[in-house]
Steps between C-alpha positions, in 0.01 A plus 500: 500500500605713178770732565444877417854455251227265316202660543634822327622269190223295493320550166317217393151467418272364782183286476258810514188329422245304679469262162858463458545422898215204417662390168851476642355293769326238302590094338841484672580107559532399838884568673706206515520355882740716716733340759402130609800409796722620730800667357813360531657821667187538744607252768788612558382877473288356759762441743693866447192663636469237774830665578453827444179470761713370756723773518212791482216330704147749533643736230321539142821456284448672133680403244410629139592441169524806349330661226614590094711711436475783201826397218359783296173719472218182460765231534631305807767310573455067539429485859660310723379466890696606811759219583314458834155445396642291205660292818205459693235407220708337255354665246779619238499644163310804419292417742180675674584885458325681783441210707584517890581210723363527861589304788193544781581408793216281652419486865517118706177409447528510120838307498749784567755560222440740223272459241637544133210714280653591192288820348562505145294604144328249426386380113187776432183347325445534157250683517670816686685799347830382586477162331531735158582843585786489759841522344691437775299217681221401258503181382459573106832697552716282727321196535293306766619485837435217797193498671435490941486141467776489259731642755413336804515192285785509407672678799316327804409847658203753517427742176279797476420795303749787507281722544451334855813549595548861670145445743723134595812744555375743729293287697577580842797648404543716849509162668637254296886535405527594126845410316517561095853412298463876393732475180262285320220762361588845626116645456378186721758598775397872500116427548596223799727755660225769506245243606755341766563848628143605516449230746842669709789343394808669457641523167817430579414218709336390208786478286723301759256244552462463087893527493475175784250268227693603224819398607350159639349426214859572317690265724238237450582406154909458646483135477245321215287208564516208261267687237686813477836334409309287272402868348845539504618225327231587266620843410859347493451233239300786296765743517776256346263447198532897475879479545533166266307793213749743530758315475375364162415808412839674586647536130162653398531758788877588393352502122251703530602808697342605847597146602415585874124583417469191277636292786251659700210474314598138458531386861188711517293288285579165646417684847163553393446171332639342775332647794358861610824692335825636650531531873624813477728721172759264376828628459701432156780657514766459241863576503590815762132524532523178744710763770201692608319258719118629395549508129127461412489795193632158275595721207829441381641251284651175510785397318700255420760446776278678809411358761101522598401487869146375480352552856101395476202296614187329419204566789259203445131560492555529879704739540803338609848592307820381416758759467797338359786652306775357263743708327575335138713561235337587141735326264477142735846544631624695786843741459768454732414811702179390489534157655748660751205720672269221431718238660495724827102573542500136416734406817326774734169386409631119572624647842170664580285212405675273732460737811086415447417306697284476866664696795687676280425904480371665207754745462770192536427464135615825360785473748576176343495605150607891562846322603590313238434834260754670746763217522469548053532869520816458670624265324470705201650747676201763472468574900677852640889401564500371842145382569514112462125315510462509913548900418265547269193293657577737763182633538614808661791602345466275205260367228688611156399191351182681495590700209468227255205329726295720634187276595454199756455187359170341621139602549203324583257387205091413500217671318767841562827456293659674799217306748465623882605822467316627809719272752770662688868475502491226762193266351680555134930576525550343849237174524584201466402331142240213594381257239222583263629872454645614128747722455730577183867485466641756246851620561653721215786680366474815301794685365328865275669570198642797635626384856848602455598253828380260299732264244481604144371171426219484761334790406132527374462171577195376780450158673267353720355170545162477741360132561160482784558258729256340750651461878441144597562265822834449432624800257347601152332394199573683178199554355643652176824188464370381197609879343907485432733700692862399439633707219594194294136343604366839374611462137457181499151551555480786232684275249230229581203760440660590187555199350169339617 
């Protein structure tokens, strides 16, 4: 559907002629075959809905993709689909604006279950209006597009036409329990709220029982099946190619001025040559640009002697991300300060590492690591006078460590850099890590150039090191270990990029 925002700038000239409509349409070759096999995502798509059935049995579960989105007057963003539907079709990319997944539940004597229909725009004929004259969806503009068999060959479920999709929706919807993952396409969820409370449901009923999927389908994607951390180890592997670029291309960035946009725009190009592009804005932050946590503005400079705190990730044609950071120094060599702060993440990040493992708690591994930046702080003598390290993890009375790092060190990580966002406190901070789940470990230390409790020579000076490691039967696998993290392995990599 256009938006008005596009409608009102629209000004190109349409087909307006019944001749032109008849030339356009003639002596095109035939299309090249569509999809021939199963994906390799579509199996195991397969069994997340099989799930997701289980747990909401009789209810017609709606999950959409979302639609474009206006950048500017006729112009839209790349679009990327909801994490959820993503999740349960395998289909990644910028793949099918519009399209709506749609689990129907199916009575005993059809085999129970849900069915999956997937309503989506399907390729238009060449002889039709939009083939040529459609900017946003028309073929001639944006290219061709799968077909109903293309889909449900290569995604093993049922496809239809779009425009099938709100008669399917509302079908007995006074009888028939409706849920819809409501952040996905805002205009969808205000026409299935009007036509869910037509038929007498209350809206905020409504809303709970969406809050209920959404959440579920959040907490599904907690621990990965064996193609998801293959994704993983895909969008690992690609994101130290983009690190392994920057690093050669360090004394350019220094040369050249704005050195944090041309470290940017590097990593960003072996992103997209890699796979889909960044999972989310990298941060290059140089010198006592590296203290504030979210620098993504990547303006400044980089010179010689800074350190640069390169926190980024490819996402794979998939969707899944890294998110890995290493902070590295410019000139090849770290300063004494320097490898002081660095040597300390280093240790806390060792110290949190080794707490993941099965049985363990989530939040064991910030404890882990969050101690061993205490037990430094003291040590150097930067606590208040009196508070030793059992003072200030004090969580009541406590927590000055906090000053110079304020965030925890793990999250989980999927096709969301920060991935099940929706589960609560005690299915995220206080479960129990089980094998197959992902999480990253990123302690940091981050004295600002004008923290006066800060030493003279710590200040304006950022470090943190983030590796993503996979929870397994008997502890973790490091997915990013082939990336240095000692500070002598760290230039020693550098001098080995250099000299290559």
């Amino acid at each position: 559907m256009t938006s008005e925002e596009q409608k009102q700038a629209e000004n190109r000239a349409r087909p307006t002629t019944d001749e032109f409509r008849a030339f356009v349409a003639e002596d095109w070759a035939p299309r090249q075959p569509g999809a021939t096999a199963l994906s390799e995502a579509a199996p195991y798509a397969a069994e997340r809905r099989a799930r997701v059935s289980e747990a909401f049995p009789g209810e017609r579960l709606i999950v959409p993709a979302g639609g474009l989105k206006v950048r500017s007057n006729d112009t839209d963003y790349v679009f990327r689909p909801h994490s959820a539907f993503a999740h349960l079709t395998g289909l990644g990319g910028d793949r099918e604006p519009d399209a709506v997944l749609v689990l129907e539940p199916r009575d005993a004597e059809h085999g129970g279950g849900h069915e999956a229909v997937l309503y989506f725009r399907p390729l238009a004929g060449r002889d039709s209006d939009e083939f040529f004259a459609d900017t946003r969806y028309g073929e001639f503009w944006v290219g061709a597009r799968p077909t109903v068999e293309d889909v449900e060959t290569e995604l093993g479920l049922t496809a239809r036409h779009i425009g099938e999709f709100a008669d399917a929706a509302a079908k007995d919807a006074g009888e028939v329990t409706v849920r819809l993952v409501r952040d996905a396409d805002r205009d969808l969820t205000r026409q299935l709220d009007a036509a869910r409370t037509t038929e007498g449901a209350e809206a905020a009923t409504l809303e709970e029982a969406d809050d209920e999927l959404a959440q579920f389908l959040s907490t599904l994607r907690l621990t990965k099946d064996e193609w998801e951390v293959g994704e993983m180890r895909k969008a690992v592997a690609a994101t130290h190619v983009g690190f392994e670029a920057v690093i050669a291309d360090l004394p350019e960035a220094v040369a050249r001025g704005r050195g944090e946009r041309w470290v940017e725009g590097i990593f960003g190009l072996h992103a997209r040559h890699q796979g889909n592009g960044v999972g989310y804005d990298s941060i290059c932050a140089a010198g006592d640009h590296a203290t504030t946590l979210h620098w993504i503005k990547n303006t400044g400079d980089l010179k010689d002697g800074d350190l640069i705190l390169l926190d980024a990730g490819v996402e794979v044609d998939s969707l899944f991300t890294a998110d890995i950071t290493r902070t590295l120094p410019a000139n090849g060599t770290f300063s004494d300060a320097q490898r002081e702060i660095y040597d300390a993440v280093y240790a806390a990040q060792e110290a949190g590492m080794a707490a993941v493992k099965p049985g363990n708690k989530f939040s064991d591994v910030h404890a882990a690591a969050i101690r061993v930046i205490a037990e430094y702080l003291h040590r150097w003598g930067l606590l208040p006078e009196g508070v030793d390290v059992e003072g200030t993890l004090d969580k009541d009375h406590g927590q000055y460590h906090r000053r110079w790092m304020v965030h925890g060190t793990s999250h989980h990580l999927g096709i969301d850099v920060h991935d099940c966002a929706l589960a609560t406190r005690e299915q995220y901070m206080d479960a129990e890590l089980r094998p197959g789940m992902i999480l990253t470990v990123e302690p940091g230390l981050y004295f600002k150039a004008d923290d006066l409790k800060a030493p003279e020579r710590f200040r304006g000076i950022g470090v943190r090191i983030e590796d993503d490691v996979l929870v397994t039967d008997d502890g973790f696998d490091n997915l990013s270990a082939a990336m240095p993290r000692t500070s002598t392995d760290v230039e020693a990599w550098i001098a080995r990029i250099w000299n290559r």
